[in-house]
N, C-alpha and C positions, 0 to 999 in steps of 0.2 A: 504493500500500500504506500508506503513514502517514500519508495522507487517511483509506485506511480507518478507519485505526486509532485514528484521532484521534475517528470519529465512531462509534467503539463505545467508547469511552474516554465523550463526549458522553451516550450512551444509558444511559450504566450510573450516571452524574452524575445524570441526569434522573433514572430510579429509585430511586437514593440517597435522590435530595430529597423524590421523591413520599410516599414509607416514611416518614420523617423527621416530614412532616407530618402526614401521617397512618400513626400506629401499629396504628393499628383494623382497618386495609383489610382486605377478605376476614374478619373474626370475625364472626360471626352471633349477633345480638340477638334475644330472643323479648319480647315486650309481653302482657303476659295482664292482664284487666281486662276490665271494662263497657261502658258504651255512650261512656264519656269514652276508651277504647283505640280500640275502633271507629269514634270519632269522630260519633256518633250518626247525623244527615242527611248529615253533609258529609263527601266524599274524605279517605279517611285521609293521604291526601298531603298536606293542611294541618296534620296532626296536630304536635308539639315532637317526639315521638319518632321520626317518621319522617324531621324533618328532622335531627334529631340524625344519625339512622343515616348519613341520606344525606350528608353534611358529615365523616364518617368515612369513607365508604367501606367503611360494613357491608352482611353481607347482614339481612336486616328480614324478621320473622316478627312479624303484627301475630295475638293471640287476643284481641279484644273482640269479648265479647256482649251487646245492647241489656238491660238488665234484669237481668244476673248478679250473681248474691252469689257470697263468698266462702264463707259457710258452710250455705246449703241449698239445695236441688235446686226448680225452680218449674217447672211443667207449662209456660206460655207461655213461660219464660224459658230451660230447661235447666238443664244439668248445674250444680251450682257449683263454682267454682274448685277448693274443695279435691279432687273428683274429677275435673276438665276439663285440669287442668297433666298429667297424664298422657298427652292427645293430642297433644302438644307435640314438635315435630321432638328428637328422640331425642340429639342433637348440637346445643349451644347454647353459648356462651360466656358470655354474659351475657345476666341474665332481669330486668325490670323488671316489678314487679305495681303496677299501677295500681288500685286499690279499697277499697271500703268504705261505699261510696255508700248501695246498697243494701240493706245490712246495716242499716245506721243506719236507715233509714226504715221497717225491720218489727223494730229489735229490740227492741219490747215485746212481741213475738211471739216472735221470738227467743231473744230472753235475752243478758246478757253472758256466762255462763260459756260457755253452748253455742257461741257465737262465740269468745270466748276459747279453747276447745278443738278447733274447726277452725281457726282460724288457723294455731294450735302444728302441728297436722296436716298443713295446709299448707306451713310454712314448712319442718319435721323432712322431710317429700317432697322439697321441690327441693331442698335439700342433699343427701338421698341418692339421689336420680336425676343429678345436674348436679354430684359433687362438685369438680369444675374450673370451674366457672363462677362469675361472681360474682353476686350478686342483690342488688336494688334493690327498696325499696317505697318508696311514696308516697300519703298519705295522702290523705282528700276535702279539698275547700275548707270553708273557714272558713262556719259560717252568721250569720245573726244573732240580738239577741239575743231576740228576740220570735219566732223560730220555734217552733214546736211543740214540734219535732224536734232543739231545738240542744242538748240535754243528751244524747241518745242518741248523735249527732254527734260531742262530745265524750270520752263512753265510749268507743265503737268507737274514734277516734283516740289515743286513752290506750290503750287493748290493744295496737293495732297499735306503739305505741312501745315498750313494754315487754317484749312477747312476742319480737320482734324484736331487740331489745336483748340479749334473752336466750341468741340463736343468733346474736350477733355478725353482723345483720345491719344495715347502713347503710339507713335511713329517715329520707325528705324529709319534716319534718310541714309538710306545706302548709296546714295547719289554720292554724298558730300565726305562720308564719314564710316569707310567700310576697310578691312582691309581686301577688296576685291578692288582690282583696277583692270576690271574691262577697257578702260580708255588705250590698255597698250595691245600690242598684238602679239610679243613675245610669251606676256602673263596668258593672254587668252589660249595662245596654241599649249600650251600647260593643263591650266584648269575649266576646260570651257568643253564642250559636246564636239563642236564643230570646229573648233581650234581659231585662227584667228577671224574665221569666217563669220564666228557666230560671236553678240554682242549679248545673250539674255541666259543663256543652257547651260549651269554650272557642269560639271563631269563628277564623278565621284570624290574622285583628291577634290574638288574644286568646293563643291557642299562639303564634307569633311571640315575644311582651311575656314568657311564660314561658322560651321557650326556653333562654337565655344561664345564665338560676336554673339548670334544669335539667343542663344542660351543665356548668356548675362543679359542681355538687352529686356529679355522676358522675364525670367527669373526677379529681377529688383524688382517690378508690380505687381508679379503674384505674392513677395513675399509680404506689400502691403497690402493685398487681399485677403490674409488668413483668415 
């Protein structure tokens, strides 16, 4: 009997610690975003987010779609975000939107207001769907400075920090302040899917090298979420 009892004493020790370590266990994360959530060609399995989840002991709910904007609907690409967070498991703890990408590269088409006002759309939604949840954005990578597109790049990440800001939500600008520097093409043909071709598709080492940024950047608001 106080064999037994020593080693239900043991087992409840063991779970103490596991808890301990991990406070996350069993919360359920959603990832809504582009083809960088879905990981473009390769297993979401190599993705920063999905090994963050798994490193907690969440349950993982990945919504990337190859080609999604946040603020309009594309016949090859679907829904966009601001209408797609809706199909989203109904029960989330924490929501992390990954995007912008796309936005950026049609918004002389676009417009900044019209983005500027799905966004707000966007963000006003999952706070009134999720109001217990906490939500995370995070901005595209940094371009360079001879791209076409790097002043649009810039806008759309200047929205996403302000608008955000504005409904007290926490935003990674990976634009400004990551250690990923898309803007070269040595780093990219490195850490990147498509090497220096590609400006959005971490690779495996490349989410890994992210990971630990990512990890702190969330970590300090969950821990004033207890």
């Amino acid at each position: 009997m106080k064999q037994l009892f020593l080693s239900v004493l043991l087992a409840m020790g063991t779970v103490v610690a596991v808890c301990a370590q991990q406070p996350l266990a069993g919360k359920r994360i959603g990832v809504l975003g582009d083809s960088y959530v879905r990981n473009h060609r390769e297993p979401v399995e190599n993705t920063w987010h999905y090994k963050f989840a798994q490193r907690q002991g969440m349950q993982y709910y990945n919504y990337g779609r190859n080609g999604n904007c946040i603020s309009i609907d594309l016949n090859r690409w679907g829904k966009a975000m601001v209408n797609r967070y809706q199909e989203m498991n109904d029960s989330l703890d924490y929501i992390v939107v990954i995007a912008g990408h796309n936005d950026a590269t049609r918004l002389d088409s676009i417009g900044v207001d019209l983005f500027r006002e799905k966004l707000t759309e966007l963000c006003d939604g999952l706070i009134d769907r999720y109001p217990r949840a906490q939500l995370f954005f995070f901005t595209p990578w940094m371009r360079a400075d001879n791209d076409v597109n790097a002043h649009n790049f810039e806008a759309v990440v200047d929205c996403m920090l302000k608008v955000c800001a504005s409904r007290a939500i926490p935003v990674f600008d990976a634009y400004h302040h990551s250690n990923i520097y898309a803007q070269n093409d040595r780093f990219r043909d490195v850490y990147f899917q498509n090497g220096r071709r590609d400006t959005a598709h971490l690779n495996a080492r490349g989410h890994d090298r992210f990971l630990p940024i990512a990890e702190h950047f969330i970590m300090q608001y969950i821990a004033l979420d207890k």
